[in-house]
C-alpha positions as CSV (number, residue, x, y, z in Angstrom):
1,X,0.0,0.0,0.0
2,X,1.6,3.4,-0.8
3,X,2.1,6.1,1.3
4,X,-1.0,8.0,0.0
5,X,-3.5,5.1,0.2
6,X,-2.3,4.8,3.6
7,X,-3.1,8.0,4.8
8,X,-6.2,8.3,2.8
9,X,-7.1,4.9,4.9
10,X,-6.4,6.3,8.3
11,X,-8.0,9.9,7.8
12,X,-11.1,7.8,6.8
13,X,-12.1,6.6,9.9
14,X,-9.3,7.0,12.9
15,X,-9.9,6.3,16.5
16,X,-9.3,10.0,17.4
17,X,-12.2,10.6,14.7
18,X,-14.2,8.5,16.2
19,X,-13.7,9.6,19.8
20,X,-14.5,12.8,19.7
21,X,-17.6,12.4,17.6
22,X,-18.8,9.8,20.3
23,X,-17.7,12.6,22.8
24,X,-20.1,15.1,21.0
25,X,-22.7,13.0,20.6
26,X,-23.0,11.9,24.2
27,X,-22.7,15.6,25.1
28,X,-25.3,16.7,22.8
29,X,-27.5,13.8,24.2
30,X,-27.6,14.8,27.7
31,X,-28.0,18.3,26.4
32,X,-31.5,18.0,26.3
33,X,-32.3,15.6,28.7
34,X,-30.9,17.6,31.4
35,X,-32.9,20.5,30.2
36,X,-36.5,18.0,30.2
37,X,-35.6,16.7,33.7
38,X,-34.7,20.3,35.5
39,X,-37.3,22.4,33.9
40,X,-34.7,25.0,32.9
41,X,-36.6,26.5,29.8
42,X,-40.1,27.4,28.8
43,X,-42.1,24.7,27.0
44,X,-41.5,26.3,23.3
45,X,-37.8,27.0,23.9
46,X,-37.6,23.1,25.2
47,X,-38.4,22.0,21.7
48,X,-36.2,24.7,19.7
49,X,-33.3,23.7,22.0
50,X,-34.4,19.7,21.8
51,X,-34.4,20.0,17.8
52,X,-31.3,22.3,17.6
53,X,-29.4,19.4,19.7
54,X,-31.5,17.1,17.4
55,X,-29.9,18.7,14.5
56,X,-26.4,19.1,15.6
57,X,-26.8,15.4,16.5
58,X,-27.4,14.8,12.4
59,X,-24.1,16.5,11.4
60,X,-22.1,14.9,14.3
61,X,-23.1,11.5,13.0
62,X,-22.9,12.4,9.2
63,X,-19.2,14.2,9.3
64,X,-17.6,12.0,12.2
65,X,-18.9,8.1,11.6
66,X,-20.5,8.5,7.9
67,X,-17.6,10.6,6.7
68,X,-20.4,11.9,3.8
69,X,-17.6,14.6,3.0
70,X,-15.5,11.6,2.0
71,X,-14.9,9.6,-0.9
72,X,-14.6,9.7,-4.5
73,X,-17.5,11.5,-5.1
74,X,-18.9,13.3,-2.3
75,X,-21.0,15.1,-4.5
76,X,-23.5,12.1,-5.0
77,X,-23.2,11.6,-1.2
78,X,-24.5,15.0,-0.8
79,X,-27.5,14.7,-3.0
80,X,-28.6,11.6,-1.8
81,X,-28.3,13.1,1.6
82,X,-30.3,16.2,0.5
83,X,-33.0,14.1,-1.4
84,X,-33.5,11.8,1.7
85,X,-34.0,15.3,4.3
86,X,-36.7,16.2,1.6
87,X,-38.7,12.9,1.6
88,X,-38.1,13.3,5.7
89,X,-39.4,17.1,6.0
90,X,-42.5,16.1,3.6
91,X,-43.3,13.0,6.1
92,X,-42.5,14.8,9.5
93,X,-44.3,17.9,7.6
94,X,-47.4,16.4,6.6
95,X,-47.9,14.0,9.6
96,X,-48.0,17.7,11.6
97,X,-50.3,18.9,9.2
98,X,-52.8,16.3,9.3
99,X,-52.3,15.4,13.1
100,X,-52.9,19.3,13.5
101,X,-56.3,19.2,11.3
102,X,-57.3,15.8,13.3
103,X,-57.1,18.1,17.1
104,X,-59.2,20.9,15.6
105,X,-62.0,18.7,14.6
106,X,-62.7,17.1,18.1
């Protein structure tokens, strides 16, 4: 294996890597859960904070175990990635919808 290949190896997924997005995500889990348990925020600015966490949560996993900036062609990796949010924010999006129509009926 030549120098290059070998580097290009380690950088892809290296313990240090691997740590410290574990690190972050364990972090960003009790995040939230320390804000449910203690009461520290107002009802609203419990869910903005739990889907901000929620979201940083998403690009910790993507950049540090999925490496989606990786490869040959990121590019592709990138589009599926932004097709799949789509057909996720559509779901999510119209389950609200219709749940919300559903409560305003009864």
């Amino acid at each position: 294996m030549s120098a290059h290949e070998h580097q290009h190896h380690e950088d892809h997924g290296s313990v240090k890597s691997y740590i410290i997005g574990f690190v972050l995500s364990i972090i960003l889990s009790i995040i939230p859960i320390m804000i449910v348990v203690k009461h520290m925020l107002s009802p609203v600015a419990t869910i903005a904070s739990i889907l901000v966490m929620a979201v940083l949560q998403f690009l910790i996993q993507l950049f540090f175990f999925m490496h989606i900036r990786e490869g040959e062609r990121p590019r592709y990796n990138v589009m599926a990635l932004i097709l799949g949010m789509v057909f996720v924010v559509t779901i999510v999006g119209g389950s609200i919808w219709v749940m919300s129509f559903n409560s305003q009926v009864q």
